[in-house]
C-alpha positions in Angstrom: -4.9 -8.5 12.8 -8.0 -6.7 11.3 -7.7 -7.5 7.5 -8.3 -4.2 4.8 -10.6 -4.2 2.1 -8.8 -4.6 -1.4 -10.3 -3.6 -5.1 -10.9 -5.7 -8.3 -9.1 -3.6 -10.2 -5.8 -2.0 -8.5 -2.2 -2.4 -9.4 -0.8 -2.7 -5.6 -3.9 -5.0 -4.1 -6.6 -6.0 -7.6 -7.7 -9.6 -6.6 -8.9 -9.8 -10.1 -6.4 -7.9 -12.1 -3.9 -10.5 -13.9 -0.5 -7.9 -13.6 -1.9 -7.2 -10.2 1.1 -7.3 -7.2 -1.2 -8.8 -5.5 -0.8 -7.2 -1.7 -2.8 -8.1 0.8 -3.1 -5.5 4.0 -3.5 -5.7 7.7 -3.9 -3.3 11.0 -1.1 -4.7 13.6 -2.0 -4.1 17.3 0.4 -1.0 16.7 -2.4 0.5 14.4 -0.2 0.3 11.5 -1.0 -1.2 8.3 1.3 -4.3 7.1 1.4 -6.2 4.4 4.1 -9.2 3.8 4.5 -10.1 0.0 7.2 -11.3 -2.6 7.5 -10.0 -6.3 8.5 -12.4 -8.7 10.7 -11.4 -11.5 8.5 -10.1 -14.1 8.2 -7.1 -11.7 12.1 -6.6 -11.6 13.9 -3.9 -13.2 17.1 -5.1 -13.4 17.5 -8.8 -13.0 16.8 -9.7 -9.6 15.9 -6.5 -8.2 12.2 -5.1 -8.2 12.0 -1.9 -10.7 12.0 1.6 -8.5 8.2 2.1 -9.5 6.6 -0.8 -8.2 8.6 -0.1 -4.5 7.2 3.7 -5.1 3.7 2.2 -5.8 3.8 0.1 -2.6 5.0 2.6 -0.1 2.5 5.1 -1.7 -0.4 2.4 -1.4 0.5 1.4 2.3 1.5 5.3 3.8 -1.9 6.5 2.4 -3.7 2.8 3.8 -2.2 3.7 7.2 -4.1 7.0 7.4 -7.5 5.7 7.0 -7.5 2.4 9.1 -10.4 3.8 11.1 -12.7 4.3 8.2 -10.9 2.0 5.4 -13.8 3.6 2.6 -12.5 6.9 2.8 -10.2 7.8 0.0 -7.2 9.5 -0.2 -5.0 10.6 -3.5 -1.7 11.1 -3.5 -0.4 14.4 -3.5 3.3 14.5 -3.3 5.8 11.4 -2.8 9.3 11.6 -1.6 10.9 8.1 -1.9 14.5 7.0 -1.0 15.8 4.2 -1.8 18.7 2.7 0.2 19.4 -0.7 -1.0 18.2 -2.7 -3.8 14.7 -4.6 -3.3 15.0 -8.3 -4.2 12.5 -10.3 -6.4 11.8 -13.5 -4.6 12.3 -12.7 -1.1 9.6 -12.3 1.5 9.7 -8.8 2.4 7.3 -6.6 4.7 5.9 -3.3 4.1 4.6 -0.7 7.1 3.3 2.4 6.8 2.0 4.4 9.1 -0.2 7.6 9.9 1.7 10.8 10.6 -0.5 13.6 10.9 -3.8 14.3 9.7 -5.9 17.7 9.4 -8.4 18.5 7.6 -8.9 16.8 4.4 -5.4 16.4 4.2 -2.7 14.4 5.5 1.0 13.1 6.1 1.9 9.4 6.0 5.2 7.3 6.1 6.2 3.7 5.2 9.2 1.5 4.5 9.9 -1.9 2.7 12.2 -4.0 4.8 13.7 -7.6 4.8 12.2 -10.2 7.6 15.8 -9.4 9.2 14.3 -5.4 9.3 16.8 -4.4 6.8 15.0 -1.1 5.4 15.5 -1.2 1.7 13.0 1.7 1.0 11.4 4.3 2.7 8.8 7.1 1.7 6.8 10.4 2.9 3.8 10.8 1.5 1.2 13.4 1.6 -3.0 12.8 0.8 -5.9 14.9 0.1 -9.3 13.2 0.4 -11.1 12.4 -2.3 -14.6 14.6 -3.1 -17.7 12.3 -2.4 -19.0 12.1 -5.3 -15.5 9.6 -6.6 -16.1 7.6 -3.2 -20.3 6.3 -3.8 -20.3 4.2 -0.2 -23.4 2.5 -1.7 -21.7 1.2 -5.0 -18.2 0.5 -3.2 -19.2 -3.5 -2.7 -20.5 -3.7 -6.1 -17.1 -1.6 -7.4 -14.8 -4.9 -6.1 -13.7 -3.0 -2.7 -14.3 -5.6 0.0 -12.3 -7.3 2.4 -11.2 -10.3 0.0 -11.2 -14.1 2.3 -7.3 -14.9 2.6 -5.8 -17.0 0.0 
């Protein structure tokens, strides 16, 4: 599996950001992005259950990662979110997130993902719709020097 860069900084994936989840993310031979990861409790909501905005923030971060696989330095920004949430997502349990590319056009476009169990129980699920980011946000010359790399595996 092809391994995605990361940033220094970011909530979902910061190598170097101490409240960081942390998420590492990979192109399957399906050309959709995965990542596998497990929250500890200080990202729970209600005691033993991850709080509704950190699933939100990984199903945003993976749909709009799936949409730019073949050029992982261009950004996209969020433009609309639709989550559902079906079942409770546990703190310490090795989950997996997918997301994957629906339709793009343009400047714009449509991705999906979902947080399942290893058993492929989907817990949450999510729509998501992009716009690309104007150039002058995305420097490609200053994007190394920024933190956005592909990180060695822990």
């Amino acid at each position: 599996m092809q391994k995605l860069p990361s940033s220094s900084s970011c909530y979902v994936c910061g190598r170097e950001n101490p409240i960081s989840l942390k998420l590492e993310f990979y192109v399957n031979d399906d050309g959709n992005v995965v990542s596998e990861f497990c929250l500890e409790e200080n990202y729970a909501g209600y005691p033993g259950m991850v709080h509704g905005g950190n699933i939100a923030a990984i199903l945003d971060e993976i749909a709009g990662r799936a949409l730019t696989t073949d050029d992982p330095n261009r950004f996209m920004v969020t433009s609309q979110l639709r989550v559902k949430y079906f079942k409770p997502v546990p703190t310490n349990m090795p989950l997996l997130a997918i997301g994957k590319a629906v339709k793009k056009r343009g400047r714009t476009a449509v991705g999906a993902s979902e947080i399942r169990t290893k058993g492929g129980v989907v817990l949450a699920s999510c729509e998501a719709f992009f716009v690309e980011v104007q150039d002058e946000f995305s420097n490609q010359d200053s994007l190394e020097e920024s933190g956005w790399k592909v990180y060695p595996d822990d």
